[in-house]
N, C-alpha and C positions, 0 to 999 in steps of 0.2 A: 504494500500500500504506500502511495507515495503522499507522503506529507511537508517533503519543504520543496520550496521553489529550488535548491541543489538537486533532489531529489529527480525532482521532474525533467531538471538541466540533462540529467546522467540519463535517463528515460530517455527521453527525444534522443542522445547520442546513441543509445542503443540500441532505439526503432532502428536508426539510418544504418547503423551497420547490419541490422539483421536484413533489411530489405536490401541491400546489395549486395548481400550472400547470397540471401534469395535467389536475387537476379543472376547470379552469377553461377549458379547449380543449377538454375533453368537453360542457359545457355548453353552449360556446358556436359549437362544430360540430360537426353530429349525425354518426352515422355514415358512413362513406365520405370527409367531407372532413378535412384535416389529418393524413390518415393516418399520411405517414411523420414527421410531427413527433410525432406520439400515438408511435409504434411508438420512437421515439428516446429520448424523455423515458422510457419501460417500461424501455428498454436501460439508460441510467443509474440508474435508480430500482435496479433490480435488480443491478448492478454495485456500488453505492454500501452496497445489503444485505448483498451478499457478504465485502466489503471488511470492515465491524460487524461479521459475524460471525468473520470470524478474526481481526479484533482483540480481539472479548469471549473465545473461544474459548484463546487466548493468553494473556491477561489470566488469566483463571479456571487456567488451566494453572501460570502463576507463583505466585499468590497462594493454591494449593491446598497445604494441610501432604501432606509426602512420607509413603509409610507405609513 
């Protein structure tokens, strides 16, 4: 769970490298091989969105004026 804005820093740098690992084991095994490594790296990529989102979601919730 990401709770400080370091936190979130290190997240967002870790998306990007997993998406161009990603991309880079797409390229360089066509479909069918690497699969469960491909389906792995998605599991994280997608875990690591989630996490961004309720820390922005959180984020915007404090810093919004009350009405």
């Amino acid at each position: 769970m990401i709770t400080t804005t370091a936190e979130y820093e290190r997240a967002e740098i870790e998306l990007i490298d997993l998406q161009n690992r990603l991309a880079e084991l797409q390229k360089d095994h066509p479909i069918g091989e690497k699969g469960f490594t491909k389906a792995g790296i998605r599991k994280l990529i997608a875990r690591l969105n989630e996490e961004l989102a309720i820390y922005e979601g959180s984020e915007e919730a404090r810093s919004s004026p009350s009405n």
